[in-house]
C-alpha positions in Angstrom: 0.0 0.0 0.0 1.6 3.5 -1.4 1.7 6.9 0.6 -1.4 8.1 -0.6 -3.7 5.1 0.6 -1.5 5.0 4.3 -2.7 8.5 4.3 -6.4 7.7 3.4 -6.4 4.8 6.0 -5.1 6.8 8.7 -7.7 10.1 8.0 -10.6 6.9 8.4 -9.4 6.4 11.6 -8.9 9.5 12.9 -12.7 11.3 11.8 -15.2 12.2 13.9 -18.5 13.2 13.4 -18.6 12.4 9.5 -21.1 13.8 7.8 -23.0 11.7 5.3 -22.1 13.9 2.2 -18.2 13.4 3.1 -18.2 9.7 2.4 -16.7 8.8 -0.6 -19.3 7.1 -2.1 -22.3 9.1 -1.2 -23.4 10.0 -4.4 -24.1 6.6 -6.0 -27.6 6.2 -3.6 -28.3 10.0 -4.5 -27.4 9.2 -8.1 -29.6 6.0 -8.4 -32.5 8.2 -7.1 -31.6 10.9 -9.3 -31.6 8.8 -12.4 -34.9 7.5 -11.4 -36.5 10.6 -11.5 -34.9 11.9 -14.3 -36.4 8.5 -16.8 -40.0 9.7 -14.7 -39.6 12.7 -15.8 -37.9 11.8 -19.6 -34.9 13.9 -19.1 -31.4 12.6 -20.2 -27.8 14.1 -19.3 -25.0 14.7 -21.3 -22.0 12.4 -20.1 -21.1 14.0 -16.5 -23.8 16.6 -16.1 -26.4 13.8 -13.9 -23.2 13.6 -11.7 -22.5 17.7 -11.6 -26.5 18.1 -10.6 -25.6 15.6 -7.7 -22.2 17.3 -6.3 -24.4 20.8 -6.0 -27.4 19.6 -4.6 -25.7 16.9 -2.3 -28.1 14.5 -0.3 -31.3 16.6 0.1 -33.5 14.1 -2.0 -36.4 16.8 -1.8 -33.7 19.5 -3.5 -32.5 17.6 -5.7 -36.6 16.5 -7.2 -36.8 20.3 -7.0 -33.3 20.9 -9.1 -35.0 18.2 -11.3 -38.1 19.9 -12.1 -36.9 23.3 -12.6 -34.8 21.8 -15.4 -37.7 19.8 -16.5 -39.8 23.1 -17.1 -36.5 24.4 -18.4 -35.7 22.0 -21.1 -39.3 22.4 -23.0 -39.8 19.8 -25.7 -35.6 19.8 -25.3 -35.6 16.9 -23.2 -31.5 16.5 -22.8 -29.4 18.6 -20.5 -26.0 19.8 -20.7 -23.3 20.8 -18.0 -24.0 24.4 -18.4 -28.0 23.9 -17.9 -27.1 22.4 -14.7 -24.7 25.2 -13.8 -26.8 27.4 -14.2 -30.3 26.0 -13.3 -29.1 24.6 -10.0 -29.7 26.7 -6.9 -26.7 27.3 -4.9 -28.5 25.3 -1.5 -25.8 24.7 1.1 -24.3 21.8 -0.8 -23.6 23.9 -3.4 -22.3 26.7 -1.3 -20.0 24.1 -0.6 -19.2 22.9 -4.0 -18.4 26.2 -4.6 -16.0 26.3 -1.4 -14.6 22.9 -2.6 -14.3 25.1 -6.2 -12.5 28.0 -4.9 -10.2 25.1 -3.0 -9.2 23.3 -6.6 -8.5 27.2 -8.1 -6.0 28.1 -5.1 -8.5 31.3 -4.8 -7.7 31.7 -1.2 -9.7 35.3 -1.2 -12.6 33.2 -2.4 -12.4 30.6 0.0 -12.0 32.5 2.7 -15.0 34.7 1.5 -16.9 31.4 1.6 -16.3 30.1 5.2 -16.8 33.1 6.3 -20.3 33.4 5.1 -21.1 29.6 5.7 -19.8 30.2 9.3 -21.9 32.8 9.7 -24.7 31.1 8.6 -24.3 29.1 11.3 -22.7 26.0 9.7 -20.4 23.6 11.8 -16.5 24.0 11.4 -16.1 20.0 11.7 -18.9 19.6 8.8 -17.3 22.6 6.8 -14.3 20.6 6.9 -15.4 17.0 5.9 -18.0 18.3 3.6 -16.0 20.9 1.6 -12.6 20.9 2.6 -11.2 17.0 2.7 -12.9 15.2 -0.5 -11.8 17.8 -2.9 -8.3 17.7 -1.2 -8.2 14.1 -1.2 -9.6 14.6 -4.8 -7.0 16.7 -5.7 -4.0 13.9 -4.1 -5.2 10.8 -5.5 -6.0 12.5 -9.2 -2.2 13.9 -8.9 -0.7 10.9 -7.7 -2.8 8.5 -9.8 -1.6 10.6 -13.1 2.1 10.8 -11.9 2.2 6.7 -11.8 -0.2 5.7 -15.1 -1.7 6.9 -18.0 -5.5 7.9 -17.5 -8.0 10.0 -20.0 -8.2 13.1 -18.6 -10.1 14.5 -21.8 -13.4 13.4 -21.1 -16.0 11.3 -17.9 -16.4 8.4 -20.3 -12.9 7.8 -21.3 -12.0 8.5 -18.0 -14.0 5.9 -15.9 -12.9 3.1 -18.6 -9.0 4.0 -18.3 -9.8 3.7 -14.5 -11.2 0.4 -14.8 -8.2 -0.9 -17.5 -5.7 -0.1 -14.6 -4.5 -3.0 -12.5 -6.3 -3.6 -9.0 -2.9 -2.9 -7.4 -3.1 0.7 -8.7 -6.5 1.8 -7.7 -7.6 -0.2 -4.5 -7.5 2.5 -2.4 -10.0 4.8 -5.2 -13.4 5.4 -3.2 -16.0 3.5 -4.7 -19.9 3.3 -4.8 -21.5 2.4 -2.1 -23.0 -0.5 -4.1 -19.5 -1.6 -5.3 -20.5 -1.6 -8.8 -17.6 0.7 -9.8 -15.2 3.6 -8.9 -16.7 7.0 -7.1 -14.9 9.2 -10.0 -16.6 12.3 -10.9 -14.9 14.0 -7.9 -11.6 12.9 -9.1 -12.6 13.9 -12.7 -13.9 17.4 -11.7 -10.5 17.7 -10.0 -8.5 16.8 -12.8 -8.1 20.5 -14.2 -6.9 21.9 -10.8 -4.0 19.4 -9.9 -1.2 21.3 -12.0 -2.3 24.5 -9.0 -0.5 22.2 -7.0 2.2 20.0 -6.4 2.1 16.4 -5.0 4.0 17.5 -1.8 1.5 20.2 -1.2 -1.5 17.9 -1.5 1.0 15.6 0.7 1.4 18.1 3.3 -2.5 19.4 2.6 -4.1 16.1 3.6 -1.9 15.7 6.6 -3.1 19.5 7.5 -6.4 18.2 7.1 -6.1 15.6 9.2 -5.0 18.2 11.9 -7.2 20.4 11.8 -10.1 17.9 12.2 -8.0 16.8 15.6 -7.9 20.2 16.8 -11.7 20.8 16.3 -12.5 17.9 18.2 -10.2 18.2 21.4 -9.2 21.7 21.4 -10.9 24.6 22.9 -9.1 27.0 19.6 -11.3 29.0 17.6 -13.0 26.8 15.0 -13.3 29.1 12.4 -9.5 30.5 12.9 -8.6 26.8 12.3 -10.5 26.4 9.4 -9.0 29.8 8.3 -5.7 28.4 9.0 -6.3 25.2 7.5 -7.3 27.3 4.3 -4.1 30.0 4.2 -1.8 26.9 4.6 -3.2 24.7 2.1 -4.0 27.6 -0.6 -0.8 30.7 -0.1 1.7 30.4 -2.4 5.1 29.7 -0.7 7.9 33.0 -2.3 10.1 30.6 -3.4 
């Protein structure tokens, strides 16, 4: 077992508190439902754009039949949707608040970021959910796309091509990958939205970024600190450029 998956095994251990959208894996129950509705509804989805509606309306089953119907009325006698009518259809609820946070993570837009947990904070969010909802799966996104494309050859170019070079790597390479829930497959659209961002950082960074992570979640839990200076931390550290 490489770095990366010591790393994984030891942040499983260490959480507390996990909120069901930080799983890797809770999408594919959401998803199932989601498709369901969808055929109900005779909607299709370009390849990835099902999976984009999921990330930003995150396990609310009543928002996301809402997100569904608003593109139903949307779509007319069109009856397929695109990434950019779920972009821009989808209301930003707090799971996409934090897609956007987990956005503004993958762009190394620190001003952004910290606009966001400040406003989520405000709105009365918890720092431990902020953190496992927002901040660790597009970090540990981030780390296993980057590591994964630094040891094998993957399609980077597209969701279809890039689920079937997942699948045509030995089981040796992607063991440690989150999968469904159901076990059917790989959870990848996470990794796949990430794979854009990963040249905003280096492998050492994420490294160092999923350790910090891993702090962070220790200090919220037995320290009496500040929880959003340690998410504010957690942010600055993972997201500042080092002057080199």
């Amino acid at each position: 077992m490489h770095g990366v998956a010591n790393i994984a095994l030891l942040w499983w251990q260490e959480v507390f508190d996990k909120p069901d959208t930080s799983r890797a894996g809770w999408e594919g129950p959401v998803l199932a439902m989601a498709s369901r509705k969808a055929k109900e509804l005779g909607i299709t989805f370009e390849s990835g754009a099902l999976e984009l509606l999921v990330q930003m309306a995150g396990d609310d089953t009543r928002q996301m039949e809402n997100e569904l119907e608003k593109i139903d009325l949307f779509l007319g006698e069109r009856r397929r949707a695109g990434l950019k009518t779920v972009q821009n259809m989808v209301s930003m609820s707090r799971a996409g608040v934090l897609w956007d946070l987990g956005n503004a993570i993958g762009k190394r837009d620190l001003p952004r970021a910290l606009e966001l947990l400040s406003t989520l904070m405000y709105q009365g969010q918890n720092a431990i959910g902020l953190l496992l909802a927002a901040i660790v799966p597009r970090v540990r996104s981030l780390l296993l796309i980057k590591d994964l494309g630094s040891r094998h050859k993957i399609n980077k170019f597209n969701y279809a091509g890039f689920c079937s070079s997942l699948e045509s790597l030995p089981s040796t390479a992607t063991s440690h990958l989150p999968r469904k829930k159901d076990g059917t497959g790989f959870n990848a659209y996470p990794m796949f939205l990430a794979i854009p961002e990963t040249g905003n950082f280096s492998l050492e960074e994420l490294h160092a970024g999923f350790k910090a992570c891993l702090a962070a979640n220790s200090k919220l839990v037995t320290s009496s600190l500040d929880p959003k200076l340690v998410l504010e931390r957690l942010l600055v550290g993972l997201l500042a450029r080092q002057s080199r």
